[in-house]
Structures are given as C-alpha cells and as structure tokens.
C-alpha positions as CSV (number, residue, x, y, z in Angstrom):
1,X,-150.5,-31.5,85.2
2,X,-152.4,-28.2,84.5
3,X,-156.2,-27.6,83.5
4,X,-157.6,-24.0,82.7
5,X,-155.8,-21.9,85.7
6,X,-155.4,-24.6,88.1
7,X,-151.8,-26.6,88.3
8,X,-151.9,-30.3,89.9
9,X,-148.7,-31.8,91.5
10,X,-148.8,-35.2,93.2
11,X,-145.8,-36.1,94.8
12,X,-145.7,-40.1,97.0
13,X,-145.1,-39.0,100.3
14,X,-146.3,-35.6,102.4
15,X,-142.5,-35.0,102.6
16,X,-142.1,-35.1,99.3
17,X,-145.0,-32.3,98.7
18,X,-144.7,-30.2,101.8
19,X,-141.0,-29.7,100.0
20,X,-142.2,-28.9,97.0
21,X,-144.9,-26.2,99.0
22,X,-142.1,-24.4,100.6
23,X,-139.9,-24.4,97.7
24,X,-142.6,-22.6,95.8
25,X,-143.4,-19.7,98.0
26,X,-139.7,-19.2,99.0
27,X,-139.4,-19.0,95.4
28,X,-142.4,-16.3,95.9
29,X,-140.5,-14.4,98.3
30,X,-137.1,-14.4,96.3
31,X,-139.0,-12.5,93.5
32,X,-141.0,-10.4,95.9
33,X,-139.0,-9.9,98.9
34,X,-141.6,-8.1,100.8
35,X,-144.4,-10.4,99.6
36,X,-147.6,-10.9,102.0
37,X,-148.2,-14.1,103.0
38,X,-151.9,-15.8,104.1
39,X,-151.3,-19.0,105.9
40,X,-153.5,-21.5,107.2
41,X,-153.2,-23.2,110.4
42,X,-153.4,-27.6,111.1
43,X,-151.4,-30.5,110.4
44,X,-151.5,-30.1,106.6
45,X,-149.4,-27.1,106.2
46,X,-147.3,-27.7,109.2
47,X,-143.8,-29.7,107.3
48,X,-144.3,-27.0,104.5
49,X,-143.6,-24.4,107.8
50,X,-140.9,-26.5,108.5
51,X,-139.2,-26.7,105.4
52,X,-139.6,-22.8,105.1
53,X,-137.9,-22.7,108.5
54,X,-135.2,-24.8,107.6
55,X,-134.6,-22.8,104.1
56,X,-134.5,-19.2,105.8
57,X,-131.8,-20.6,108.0
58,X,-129.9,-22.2,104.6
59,X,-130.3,-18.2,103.7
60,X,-132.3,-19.3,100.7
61,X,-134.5,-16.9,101.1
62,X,-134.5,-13.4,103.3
63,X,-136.8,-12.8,105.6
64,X,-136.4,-9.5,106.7
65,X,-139.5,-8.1,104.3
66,X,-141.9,-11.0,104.9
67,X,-145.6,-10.4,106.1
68,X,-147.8,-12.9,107.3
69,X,-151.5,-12.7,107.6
70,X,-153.6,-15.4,109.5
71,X,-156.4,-17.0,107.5
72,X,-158.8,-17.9,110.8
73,X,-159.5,-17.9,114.6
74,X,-161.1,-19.7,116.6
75,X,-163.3,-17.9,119.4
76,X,-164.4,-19.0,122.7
77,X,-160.7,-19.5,123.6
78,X,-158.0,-17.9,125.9
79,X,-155.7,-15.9,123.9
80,X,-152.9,-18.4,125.6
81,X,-154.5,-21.4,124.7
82,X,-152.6,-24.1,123.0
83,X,-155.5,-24.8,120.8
84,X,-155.6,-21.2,119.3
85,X,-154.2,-20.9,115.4
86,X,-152.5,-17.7,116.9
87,X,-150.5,-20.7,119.2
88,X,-150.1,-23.0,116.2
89,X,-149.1,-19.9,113.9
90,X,-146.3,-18.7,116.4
91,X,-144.7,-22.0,116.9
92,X,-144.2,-23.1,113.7
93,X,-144.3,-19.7,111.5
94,X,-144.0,-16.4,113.4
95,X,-140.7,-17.4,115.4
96,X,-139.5,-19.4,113.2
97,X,-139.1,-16.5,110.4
98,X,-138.9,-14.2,112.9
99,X,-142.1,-11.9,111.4
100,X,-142.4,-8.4,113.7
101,X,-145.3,-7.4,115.1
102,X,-145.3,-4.6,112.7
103,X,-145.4,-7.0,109.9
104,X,-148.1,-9.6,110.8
105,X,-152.0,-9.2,110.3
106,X,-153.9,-11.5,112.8
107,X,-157.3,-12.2,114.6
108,X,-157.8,-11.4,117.8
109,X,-159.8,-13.8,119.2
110,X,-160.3,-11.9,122.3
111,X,-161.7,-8.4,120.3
112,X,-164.9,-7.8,122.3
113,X,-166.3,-5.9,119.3
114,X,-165.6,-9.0,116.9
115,X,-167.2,-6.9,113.5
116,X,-164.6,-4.1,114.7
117,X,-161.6,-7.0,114.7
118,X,-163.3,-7.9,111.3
119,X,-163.1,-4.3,109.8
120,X,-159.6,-4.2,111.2
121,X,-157.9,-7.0,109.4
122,X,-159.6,-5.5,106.0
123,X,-158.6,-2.1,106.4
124,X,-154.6,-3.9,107.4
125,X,-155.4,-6.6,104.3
126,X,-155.9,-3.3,101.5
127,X,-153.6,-1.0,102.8
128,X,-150.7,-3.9,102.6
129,X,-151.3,-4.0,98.7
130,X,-153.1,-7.4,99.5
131,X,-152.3,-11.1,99.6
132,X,-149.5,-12.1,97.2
133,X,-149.6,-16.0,98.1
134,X,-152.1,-18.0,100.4
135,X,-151.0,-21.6,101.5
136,X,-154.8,-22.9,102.0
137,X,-156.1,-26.8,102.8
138,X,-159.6,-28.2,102.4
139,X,-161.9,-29.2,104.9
140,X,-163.5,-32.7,104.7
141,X,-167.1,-30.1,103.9
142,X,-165.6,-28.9,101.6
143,X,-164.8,-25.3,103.7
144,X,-161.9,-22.7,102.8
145,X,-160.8,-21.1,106.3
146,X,-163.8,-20.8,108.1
147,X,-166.0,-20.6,105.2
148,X,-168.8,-23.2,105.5
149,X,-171.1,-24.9,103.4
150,X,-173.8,-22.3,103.1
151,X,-176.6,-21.3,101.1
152,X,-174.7,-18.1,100.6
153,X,-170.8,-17.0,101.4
154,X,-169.8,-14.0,102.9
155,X,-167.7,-12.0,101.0
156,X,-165.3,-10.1,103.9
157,X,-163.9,-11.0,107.0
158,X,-166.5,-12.6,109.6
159,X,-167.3,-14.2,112.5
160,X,-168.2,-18.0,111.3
161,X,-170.8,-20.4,112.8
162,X,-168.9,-23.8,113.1
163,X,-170.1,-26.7,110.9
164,X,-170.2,-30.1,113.2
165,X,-167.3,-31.3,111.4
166,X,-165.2,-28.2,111.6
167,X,-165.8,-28.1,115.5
168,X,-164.5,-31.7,115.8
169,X,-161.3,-30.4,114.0
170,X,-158.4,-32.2,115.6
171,X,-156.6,-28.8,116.3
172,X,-159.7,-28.4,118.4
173,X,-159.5,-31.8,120.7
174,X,-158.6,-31.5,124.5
175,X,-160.4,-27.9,124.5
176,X,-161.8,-27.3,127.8
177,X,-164.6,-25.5,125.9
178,X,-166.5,-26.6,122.9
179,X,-165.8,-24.2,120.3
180,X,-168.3,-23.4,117.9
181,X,-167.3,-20.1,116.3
182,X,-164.5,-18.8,114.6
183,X,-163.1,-15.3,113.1
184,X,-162.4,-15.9,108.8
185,X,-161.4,-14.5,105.9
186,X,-164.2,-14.3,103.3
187,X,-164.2,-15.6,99.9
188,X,-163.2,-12.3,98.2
189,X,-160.4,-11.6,100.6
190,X,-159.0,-15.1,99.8
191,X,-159.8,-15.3,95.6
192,X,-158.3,-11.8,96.1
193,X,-154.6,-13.5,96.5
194,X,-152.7,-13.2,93.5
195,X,-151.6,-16.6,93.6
196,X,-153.6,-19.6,95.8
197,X,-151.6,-22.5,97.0
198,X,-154.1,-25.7,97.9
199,X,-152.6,-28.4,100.1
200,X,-154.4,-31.8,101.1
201,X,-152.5,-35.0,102.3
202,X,-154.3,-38.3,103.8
203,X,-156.7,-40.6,102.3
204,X,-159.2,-38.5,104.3
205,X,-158.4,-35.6,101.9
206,X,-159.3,-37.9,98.9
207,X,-163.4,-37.2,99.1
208,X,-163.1,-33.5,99.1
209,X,-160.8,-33.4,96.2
210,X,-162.7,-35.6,94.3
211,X,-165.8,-33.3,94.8
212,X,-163.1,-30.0,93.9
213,X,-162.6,-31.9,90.6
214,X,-166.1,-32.0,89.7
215,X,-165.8,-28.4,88.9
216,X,-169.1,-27.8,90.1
217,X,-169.1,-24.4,92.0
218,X,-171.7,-24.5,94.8
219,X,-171.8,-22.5,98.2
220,X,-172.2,-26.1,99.9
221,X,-169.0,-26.4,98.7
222,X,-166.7,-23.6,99.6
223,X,-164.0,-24.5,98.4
224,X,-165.1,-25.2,94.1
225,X,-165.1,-21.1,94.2
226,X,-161.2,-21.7,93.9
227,X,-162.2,-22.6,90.0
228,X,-162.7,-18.9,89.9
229,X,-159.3,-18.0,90.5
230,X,-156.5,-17.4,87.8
231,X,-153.6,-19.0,89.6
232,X,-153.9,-21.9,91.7
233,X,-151.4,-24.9,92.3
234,X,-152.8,-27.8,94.1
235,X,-150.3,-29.8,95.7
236,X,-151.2,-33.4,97.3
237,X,-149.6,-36.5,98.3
238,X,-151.1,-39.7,96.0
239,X,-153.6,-40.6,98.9
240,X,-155.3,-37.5,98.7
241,X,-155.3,-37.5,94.9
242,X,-156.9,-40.9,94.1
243,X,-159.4,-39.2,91.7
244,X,-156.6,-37.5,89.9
245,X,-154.8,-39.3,87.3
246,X,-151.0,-39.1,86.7
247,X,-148.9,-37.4,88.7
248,X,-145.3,-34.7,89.4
C-alpha cells in the first residue's frame, strides 16, 4: 500500500516484518555495497539485526564496504554500561557484521565537550557522502531518535533533554542513574537519508501511528516531519497498524 512518498507494509507477526526489514536494506547494500547505514537502537529493530546477521553469514550480502552510523546516546552513563545504545549497537550490529572502527560513526557518550562530539559526527556524517538508509522506530510521543516533542526541532546533531516518557524507555530500566539526557541526530541529518525505513511493532505502537497517519506535521510530533521525505517504507506488524487498512 503506497500514499504520496510513503510505502505501508503490514505483515501478522514481528517475524514476519523484521524479515521483510532486513531483506530490504540487504537488498540496499547489494546495490550499494559501500552504503551508510543509520540504525536505531531498542527492541523494535532488534530481529531485523538478527536477520541481517543471519543473511551476511548465508553470504547474501557482503559486508566488507558497510558503514554504520548510530542514531542516539544516552548520557549520564558509563561508556561500559549495558544500558548504553553503543552496548546494544555492538551486540547485535557491530559484531555481528563485523563493521571496523574505521567504518562506524558513533556518540561518545563520554565526550566532555558534548557540542565538540556533536560537530564531530556532522563533519564524519558529510564527508561519508551521507546516510543512504536509516532503520528508525517511533516513540510513544511521537519522537524520531532523540528528537522530542518541541515547540521547535533542532536541525543538527544535539544534546536532547529527555521527555518523561523517553527516560522511562525500557532500554533505560535497571540504570543505576536516571538518565535524562541523550546525544541525537537532528531532523535534517535524519530527512537527509536517501531512503527512511519506519519500524513499529506492539499494540503500544498503535497510538503513534495513528497520529503519523493524520498527516498533520507538528513539532509536538516529531516524527509527522517524515511526511516530508521522498522515500519512506513503513513496515509494522497488524498490532501496530490498527488504524491502517489492508495490509502486505
């Protein structure tokens, strides 16, 4: 199902449509073997990770070229924290596809100039050629990365103040230390990507999505300024997509 530049897949079961995710931006990488990759960190995108795993080791796809570039970080955490998405990222993307040093852009959480770190990953992010895909989800607010509801959004990287539902994140629980600031991508580094990939599974996914649908683009909702973007497949399982009819 397509509407103006946006694509809609629903598939039954989070398998189903982390599958179809990975088959898509392997497919990326076939055609641009040394595409750069944004990826977001959580439970949605995690079996999409997976299945990319599992499909480099099928040799389906080379790996060799790949770059990956983190979307967020959060602050106020060790750098060896389990909590951290520079943990999450290594576990289940950065092994896995065995990404270089020399060919990964990330936060450091632990920068002690933080607008330095910022002006760091936007000199790295334009002199890779910029994003080619970014696998994104959708915060209950509405938020893209670290992007909150605002009255205005930031266009560059940034360190974000935390919305109350962001810092009771479930990537966040156990934390020693509340967390209530992150490092982010801003909305012109992420509508920059040539090609946005929008995941959200659960029934607790379904709210946001029916307020993306709306098509009402608003700063308290971060994520309707993806209706400005000229390539974007949504991918969700049918609990998510309750306001969407039909279905992939």
């Amino acid at each position: 199902m397509s509407t103006e530049a946006f694509t809609f897949h629903v598939d039954s079961s989070v398998d189903k449509a982390s599958a179809r995710a990975a088959s898509l931006v392997a497919e990326q990488i076939r055609r641009k073997p040394d595409s750069l990759i944004c990826v977001a960190s959580g439970s949605t995108p995690t079996q999409t990770y997976a299945n990319l795993g599992e499909l480099a080791a099928e040799n389906r796809y080379a790996v060799d070229r790949v770059s990956i570039a983190k979307l967020d970080e959060w602050l106020e955490l060790p750098p060896d924290d389990p909590h951290t998405c520079e943990s999450f990222l290594r576990q289940h993307v950065l092994e896995p596809l065995q990404i270089r040093a020399d060919r990964y852009i990330g936060f450091d959480n632990q920068a002690t100039d933080t607008l330095a770190e910022c002006r760091r990953i936007e000199t790295e992010l334009q002199n890779s050629g910029g994003i080619d895909i970014a696998i994104l989800g959708i915060g209950i607010n509405g938020h893209i990365g670290l992007n909150e509801p605002a009255a205005y959004l930031q266009a560059g990287c940034h360190v974000a103040d935390l919305a109350p539902t962001t810092v009771g994140h479930s990537m966040l629980e156990g934390t020693a230390d509340r967390v209530t600031r992150g490092l982010t991508m801003g909305m012109r580094d992420i509508l920059g990507a040539r090609r946005i990939l929008l995941l959200a599974f659960g029934e607790h996914k379904a709210e946001p999505i029916r307020e993306l649908l709306t098509k009402r683009v608003t700063t308290q909702f971060p994520a309707s300024f993806l209706w400005l973007h000229q390539n974007v497949t949504c991918i969700f399982d049918q609990a998510a997509a309750a306001s969407l009819a039909g279905g992939a």
